[in-house]
N, C-alpha and C positions, 0 to 999 in steps of 0.2 A: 638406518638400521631397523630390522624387521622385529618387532614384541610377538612375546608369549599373555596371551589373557589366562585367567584365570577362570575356570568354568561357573565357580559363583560369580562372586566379582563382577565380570567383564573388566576392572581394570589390569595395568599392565603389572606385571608381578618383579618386583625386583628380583633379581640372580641372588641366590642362594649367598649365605656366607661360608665360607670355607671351616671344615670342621678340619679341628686339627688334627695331625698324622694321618687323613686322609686326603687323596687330589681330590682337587675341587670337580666336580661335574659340569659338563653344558650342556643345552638342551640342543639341537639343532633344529634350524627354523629354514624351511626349505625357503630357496630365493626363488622369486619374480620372473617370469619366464620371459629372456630378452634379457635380463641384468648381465652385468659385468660378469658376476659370483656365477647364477647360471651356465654363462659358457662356458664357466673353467673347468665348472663341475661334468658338465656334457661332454666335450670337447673330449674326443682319443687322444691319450697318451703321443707325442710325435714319434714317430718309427728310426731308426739311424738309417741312413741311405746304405746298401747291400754296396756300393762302390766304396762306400767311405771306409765301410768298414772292412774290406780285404783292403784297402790303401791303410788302414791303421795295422791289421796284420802283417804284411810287407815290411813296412817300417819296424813294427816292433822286432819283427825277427830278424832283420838287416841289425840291428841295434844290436840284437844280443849274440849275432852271427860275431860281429865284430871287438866282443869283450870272451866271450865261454867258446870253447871247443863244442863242433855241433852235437856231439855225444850227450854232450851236460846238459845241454838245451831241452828242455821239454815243454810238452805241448800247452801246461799248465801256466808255465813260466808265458809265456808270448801272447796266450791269452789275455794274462792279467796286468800283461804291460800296452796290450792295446785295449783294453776296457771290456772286453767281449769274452764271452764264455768261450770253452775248448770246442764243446759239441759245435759250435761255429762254423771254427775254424774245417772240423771235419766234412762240416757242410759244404765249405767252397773252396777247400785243395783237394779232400780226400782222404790223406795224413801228412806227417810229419816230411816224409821223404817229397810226396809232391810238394808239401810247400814250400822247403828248400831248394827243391829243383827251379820254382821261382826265385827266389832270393836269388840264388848264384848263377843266375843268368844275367846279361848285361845288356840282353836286346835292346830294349828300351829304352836303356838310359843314353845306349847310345845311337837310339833313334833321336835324343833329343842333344846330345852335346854337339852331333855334327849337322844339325839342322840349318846350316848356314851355305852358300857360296863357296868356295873354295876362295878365292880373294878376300874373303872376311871372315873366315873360317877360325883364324888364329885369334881376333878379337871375340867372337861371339865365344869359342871354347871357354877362355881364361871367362868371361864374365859367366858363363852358366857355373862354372865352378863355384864363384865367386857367391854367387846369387842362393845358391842350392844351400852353401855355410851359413848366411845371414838369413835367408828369407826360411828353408824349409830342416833347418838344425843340420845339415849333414849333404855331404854329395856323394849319390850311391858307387860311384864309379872307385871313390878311393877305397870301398871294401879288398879290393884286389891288396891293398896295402898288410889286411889283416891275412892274407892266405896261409903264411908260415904255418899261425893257431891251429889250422884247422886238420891237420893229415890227409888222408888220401881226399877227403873233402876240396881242402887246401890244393890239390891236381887240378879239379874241378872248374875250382874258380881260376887258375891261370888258364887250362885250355879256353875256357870260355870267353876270357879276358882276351886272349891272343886273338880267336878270331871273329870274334862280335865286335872288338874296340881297335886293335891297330892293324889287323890283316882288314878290316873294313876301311878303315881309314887310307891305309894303303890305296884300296883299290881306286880311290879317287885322286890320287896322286900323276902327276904327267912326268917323263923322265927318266933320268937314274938312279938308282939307289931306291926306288919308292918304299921300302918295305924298311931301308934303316934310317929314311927321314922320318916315317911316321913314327916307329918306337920312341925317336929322339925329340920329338913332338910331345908324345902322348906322355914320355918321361918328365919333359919339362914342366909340365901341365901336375903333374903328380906331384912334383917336388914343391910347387906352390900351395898344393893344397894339404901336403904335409905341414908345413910351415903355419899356412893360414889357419887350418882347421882340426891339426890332431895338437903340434909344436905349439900352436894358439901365439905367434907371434907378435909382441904387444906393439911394434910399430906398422906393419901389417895393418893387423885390428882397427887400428887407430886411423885410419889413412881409408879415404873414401876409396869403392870399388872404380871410378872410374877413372882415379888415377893411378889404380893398383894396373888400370887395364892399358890406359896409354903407355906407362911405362915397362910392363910385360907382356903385352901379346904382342909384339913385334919380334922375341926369340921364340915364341911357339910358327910366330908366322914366319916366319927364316924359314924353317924345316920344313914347312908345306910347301916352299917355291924351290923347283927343279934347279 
């Protein structure tokens, strides 16, 4: 620890006693260049990553897309549920309307649910579901669940839903019917994660994913084989 002399003196001056009903004072005693305290003191602020934080936007608006009609939602609200100012937010959609027009899209997500083979297709689905409720709080994909809330919004997210997640799925389909096995698929897949992750199933819950997976993705995978 660094002393204060005293300019008669030279010795070290004891710290002050505290007067009462006033805070006590301290003196500051610059640190040692190279010290610990030094770099703290030097050392910028850490910045948040500009990814992380339109991924904390997303989420938050997904979140509240899912409880409020999007009317009620404001830009105030989504900010302060992802930690970030509004002006932010304006910064990297625009407004309110582009950033939703993110949210209620499904590209994405079902860039990643059908990332798999078509022969292993039915097993990787049920587990990215699975994985999204335990590992990342939510799977974007069951927002389609909350459409009714929303009104003409609610249009939105089903057109979007129909041909970004099962008219896509479809398309990788061989045979007959491709377009009512995939619904009957992507239904089955939905009704699990009602269960798992909205219904909070307690024997579900309780039951490792990878036995949620052996014993269900063999009816999502029924539906993908012609």
């Amino acid at each position: 620890m660094s002393t204060v002399t005293t300019p008669h003196s030279g010795r070290a001056a004891s710290p002050a006693a505290p007067v009462p009903g006033e805070p006590s004072a301290t003196v500051p005693v610059p640190s040692e260049p190279g010290s610990a305290a030094s770099d703290r003191e030097t050392a910028p602020a850490p910045r948040r990553d500009a990814e992380a934080s339109r991924a904390a936007i997303l989420r938050a608006a997904r979140y509240l897309l899912a409880r409020h009609a999007h009317a009620d939602i404001t830009l105030k609200a989504v900010a302060d549920r992802a930690g970030v100012s509004a002006p932010l937010i304006l910064k990297y959609f625009g407004n309110k309307d582009a950033l939703f027009a993110r949210v209620m899209s499904f590209e994405s997500d079902a860039d990643a649910l059908l990332d798999a083979p078509l022969e292993e297709l039915g097993r990787h689905m049920v587990r990215h579901l699975l994985e999204g409720q335990t590992q990342r709080g939510a799977d974007p994909v069951l927002r389609i669940v909350f459409a009714p809330l929303q009104g003409e919004q609610g249009d939105i997210l089903r057109a979007n839903f129909r041909t970004q997640v099962s008219e896509r799925l479809a398309g990788r389909l061989s045979g007959p019917d491709a377009g009512l096995r995939a619904e009957l698929a992507v239904s089955t897949l939905l009704g699990l994660g009602v269960m798992y992750g909205i219904a909070r199933g307690t024997h579900l819950r309780a039951t490792t994913i990878d036995t949620i997976v052996d014993r269900y993705a063999p009816a999502v995978q029924a539906q993908l084989e012609p």
